[in-house]
Structures are given as structure tokens and as C-alpha cells.
VMD Tcl script that builds the backbone (N, CA, C; Angstrom):
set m [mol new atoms 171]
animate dup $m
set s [atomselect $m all]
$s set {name element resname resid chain x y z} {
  {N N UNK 1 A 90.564 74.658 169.325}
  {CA C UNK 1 A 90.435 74.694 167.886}
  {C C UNK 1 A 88.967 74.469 167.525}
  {N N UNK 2 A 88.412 75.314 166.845}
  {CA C UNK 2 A 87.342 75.313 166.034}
  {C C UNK 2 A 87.129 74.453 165.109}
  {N N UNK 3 A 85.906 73.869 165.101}
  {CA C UNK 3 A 85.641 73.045 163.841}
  {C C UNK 3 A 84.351 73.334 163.089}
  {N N UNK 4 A 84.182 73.946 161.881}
  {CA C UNK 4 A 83.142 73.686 160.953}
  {C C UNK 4 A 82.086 72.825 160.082}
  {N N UNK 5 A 83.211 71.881 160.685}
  {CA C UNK 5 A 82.000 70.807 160.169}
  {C C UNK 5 A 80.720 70.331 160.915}
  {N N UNK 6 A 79.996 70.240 160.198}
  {CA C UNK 6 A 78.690 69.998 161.136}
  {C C UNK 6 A 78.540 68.665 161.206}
  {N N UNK 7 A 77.769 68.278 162.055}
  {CA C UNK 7 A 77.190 67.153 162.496}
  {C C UNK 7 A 75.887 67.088 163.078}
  {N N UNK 8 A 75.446 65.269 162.566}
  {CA C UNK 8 A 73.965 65.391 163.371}
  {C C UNK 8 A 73.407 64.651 164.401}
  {N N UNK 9 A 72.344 64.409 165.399}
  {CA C UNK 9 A 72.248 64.859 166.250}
  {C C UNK 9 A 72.848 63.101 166.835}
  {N N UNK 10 A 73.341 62.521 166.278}
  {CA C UNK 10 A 74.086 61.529 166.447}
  {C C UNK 10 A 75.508 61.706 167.152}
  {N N UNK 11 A 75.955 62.855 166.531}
  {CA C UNK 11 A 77.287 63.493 166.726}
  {C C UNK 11 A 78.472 62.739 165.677}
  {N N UNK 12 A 77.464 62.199 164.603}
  {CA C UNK 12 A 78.282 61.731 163.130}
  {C C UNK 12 A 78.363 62.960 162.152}
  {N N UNK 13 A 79.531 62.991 161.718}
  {CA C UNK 13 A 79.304 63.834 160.283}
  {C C UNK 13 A 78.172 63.459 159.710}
  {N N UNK 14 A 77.903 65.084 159.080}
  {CA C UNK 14 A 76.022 65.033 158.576}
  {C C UNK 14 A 76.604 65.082 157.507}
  {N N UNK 15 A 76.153 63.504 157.060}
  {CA C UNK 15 A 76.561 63.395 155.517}
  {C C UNK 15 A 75.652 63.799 154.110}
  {N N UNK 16 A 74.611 63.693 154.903}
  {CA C UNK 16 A 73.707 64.512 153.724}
  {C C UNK 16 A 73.596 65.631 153.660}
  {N N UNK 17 A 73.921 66.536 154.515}
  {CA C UNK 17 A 74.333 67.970 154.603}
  {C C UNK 17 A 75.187 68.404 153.794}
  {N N UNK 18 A 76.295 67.590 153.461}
  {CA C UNK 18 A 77.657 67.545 152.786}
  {C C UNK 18 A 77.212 66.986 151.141}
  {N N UNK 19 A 76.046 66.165 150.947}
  {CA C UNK 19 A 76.264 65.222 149.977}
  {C C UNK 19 A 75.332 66.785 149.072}
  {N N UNK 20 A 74.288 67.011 149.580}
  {CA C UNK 20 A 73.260 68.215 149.491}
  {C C UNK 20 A 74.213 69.594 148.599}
  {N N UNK 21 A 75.357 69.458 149.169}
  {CA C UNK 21 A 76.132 70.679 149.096}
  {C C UNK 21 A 76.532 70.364 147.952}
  {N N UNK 22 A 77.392 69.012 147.908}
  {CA C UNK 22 A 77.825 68.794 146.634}
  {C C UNK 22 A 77.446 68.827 145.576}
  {N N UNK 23 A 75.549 68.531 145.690}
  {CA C UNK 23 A 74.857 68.534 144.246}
  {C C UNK 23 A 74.676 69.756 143.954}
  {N N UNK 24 A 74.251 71.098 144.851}
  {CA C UNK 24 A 74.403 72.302 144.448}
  {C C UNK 24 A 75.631 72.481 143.957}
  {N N UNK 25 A 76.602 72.564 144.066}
  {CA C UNK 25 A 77.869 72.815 143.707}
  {C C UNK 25 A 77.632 72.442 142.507}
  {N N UNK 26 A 77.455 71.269 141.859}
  {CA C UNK 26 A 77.632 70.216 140.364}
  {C C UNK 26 A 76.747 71.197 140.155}
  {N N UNK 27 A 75.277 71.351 140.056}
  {CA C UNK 27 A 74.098 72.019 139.438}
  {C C UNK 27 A 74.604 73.375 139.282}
  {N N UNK 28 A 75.501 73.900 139.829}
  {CA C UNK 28 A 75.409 75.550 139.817}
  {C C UNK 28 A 76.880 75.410 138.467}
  {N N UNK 29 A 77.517 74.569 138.751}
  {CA C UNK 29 A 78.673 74.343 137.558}
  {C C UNK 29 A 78.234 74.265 136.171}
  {N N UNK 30 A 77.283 73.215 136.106}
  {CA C UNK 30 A 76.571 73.021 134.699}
  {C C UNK 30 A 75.915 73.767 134.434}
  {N N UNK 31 A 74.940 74.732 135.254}
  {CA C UNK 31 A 74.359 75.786 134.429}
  {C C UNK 31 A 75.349 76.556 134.126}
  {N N UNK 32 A 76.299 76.944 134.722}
  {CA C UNK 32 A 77.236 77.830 134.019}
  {C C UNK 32 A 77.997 77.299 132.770}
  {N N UNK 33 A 77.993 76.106 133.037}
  {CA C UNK 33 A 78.911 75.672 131.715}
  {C C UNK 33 A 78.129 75.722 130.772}
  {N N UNK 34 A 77.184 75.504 130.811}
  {CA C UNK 34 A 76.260 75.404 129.832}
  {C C UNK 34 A 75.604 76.610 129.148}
  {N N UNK 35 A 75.625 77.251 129.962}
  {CA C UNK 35 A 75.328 79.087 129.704}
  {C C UNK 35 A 76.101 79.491 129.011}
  {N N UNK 36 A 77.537 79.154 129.171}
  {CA C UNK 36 A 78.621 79.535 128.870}
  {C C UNK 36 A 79.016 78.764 127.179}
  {N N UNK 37 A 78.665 77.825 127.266}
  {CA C UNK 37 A 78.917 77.098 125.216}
  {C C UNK 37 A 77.638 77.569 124.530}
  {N N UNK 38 A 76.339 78.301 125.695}
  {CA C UNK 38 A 75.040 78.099 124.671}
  {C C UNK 38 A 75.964 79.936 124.075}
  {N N UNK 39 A 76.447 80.795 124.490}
  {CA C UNK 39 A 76.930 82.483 124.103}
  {C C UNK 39 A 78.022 81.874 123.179}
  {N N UNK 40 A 79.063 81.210 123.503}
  {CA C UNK 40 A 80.173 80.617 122.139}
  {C C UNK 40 A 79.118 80.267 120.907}
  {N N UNK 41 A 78.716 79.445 121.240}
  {CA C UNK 41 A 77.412 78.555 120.435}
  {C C UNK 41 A 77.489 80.516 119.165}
  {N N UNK 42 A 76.149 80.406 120.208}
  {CA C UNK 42 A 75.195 82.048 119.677}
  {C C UNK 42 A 76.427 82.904 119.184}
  {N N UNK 43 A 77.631 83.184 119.661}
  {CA C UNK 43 A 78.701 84.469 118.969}
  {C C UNK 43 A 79.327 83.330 117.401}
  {N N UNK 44 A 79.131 82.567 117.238}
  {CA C UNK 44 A 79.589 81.797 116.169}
  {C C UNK 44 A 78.804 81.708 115.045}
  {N N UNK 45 A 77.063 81.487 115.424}
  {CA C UNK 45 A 76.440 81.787 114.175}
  {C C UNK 45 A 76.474 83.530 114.151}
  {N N UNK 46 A 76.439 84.681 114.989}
  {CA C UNK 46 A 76.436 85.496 114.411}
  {C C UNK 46 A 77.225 86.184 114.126}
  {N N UNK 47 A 78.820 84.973 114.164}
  {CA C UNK 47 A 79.979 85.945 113.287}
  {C C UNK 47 A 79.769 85.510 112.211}
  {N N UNK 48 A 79.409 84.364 111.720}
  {CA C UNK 48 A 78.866 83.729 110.289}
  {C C UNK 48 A 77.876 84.895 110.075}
  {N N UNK 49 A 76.771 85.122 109.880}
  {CA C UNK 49 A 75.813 86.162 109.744}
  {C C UNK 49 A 76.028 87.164 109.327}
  {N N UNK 50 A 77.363 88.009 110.062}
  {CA C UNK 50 A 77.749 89.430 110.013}
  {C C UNK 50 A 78.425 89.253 109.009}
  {N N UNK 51 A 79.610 88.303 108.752}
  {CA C UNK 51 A 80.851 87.949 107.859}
  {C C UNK 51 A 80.040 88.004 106.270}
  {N N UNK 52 A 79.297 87.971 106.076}
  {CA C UNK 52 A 78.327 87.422 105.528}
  {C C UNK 52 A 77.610 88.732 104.355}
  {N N UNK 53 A 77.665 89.577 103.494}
  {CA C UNK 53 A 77.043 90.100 103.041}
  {C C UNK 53 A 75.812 89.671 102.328}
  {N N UNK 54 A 75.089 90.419 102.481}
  {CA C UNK 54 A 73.370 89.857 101.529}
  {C C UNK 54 A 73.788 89.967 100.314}
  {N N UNK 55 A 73.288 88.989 99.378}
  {CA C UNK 55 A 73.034 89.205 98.138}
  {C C UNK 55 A 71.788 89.261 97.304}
  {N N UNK 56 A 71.430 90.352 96.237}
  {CA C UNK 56 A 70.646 90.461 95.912}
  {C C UNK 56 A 70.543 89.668 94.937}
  {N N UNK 57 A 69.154 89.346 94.244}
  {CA C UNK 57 A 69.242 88.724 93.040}
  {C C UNK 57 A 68.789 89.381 91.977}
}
mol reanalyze $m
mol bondsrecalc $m
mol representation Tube
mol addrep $m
């Protein structure tokens, strides 16, 4: 049986290898989430905008 987990040269799980991974993981989540409410955000003022006829005075 194969195993993927890595280890270092201790022959301990490489925990910072793992911990490393995890913060990419979190960082790549929040930019997306965040990417993702800043376009809700932005499609909300410009359904207000459009909804919206000019008025002249």
C-alpha cells in the first residue's frame, strides 16, 4: 500500500508542509469569497442605477 503523505527527513509527518498547504487553501478561499461579494456588491448598485431613470430638471 502506497502512502502520500510526506514526511521529513526525520521520517515524522512534515507538518509544515501540511500546515503551508492549509494556508494556501484559506488564502485561495478568501480571495474568492471575497471576489465573489465585491460582483454581488457591484451587480446591486448597478441594478439601482439602471432601475433608475434620469431626471431632468
Amino acid at each position: 500500500m502506497k502512502s502520500d503523505i510526506k514526511y521529513d527527513t526525520f521520517n515524522n509527518v512534515d507538518v509544515d508542509y501540511y500546515v503551508e498547504q492549509a494556508y494556501k487553501l484559506r488564502r485561495d478561499y478568501y480571495a474568492s469569497a471575497i471576489k465573489k461579494a465585491v460582483t454581488r456588491i457591484k451587480s446591486v448598485f448597478t441594478n439601482l442605477t439602471v432601475n433608475r431613470p434620469l431626471k431632468s430638471a
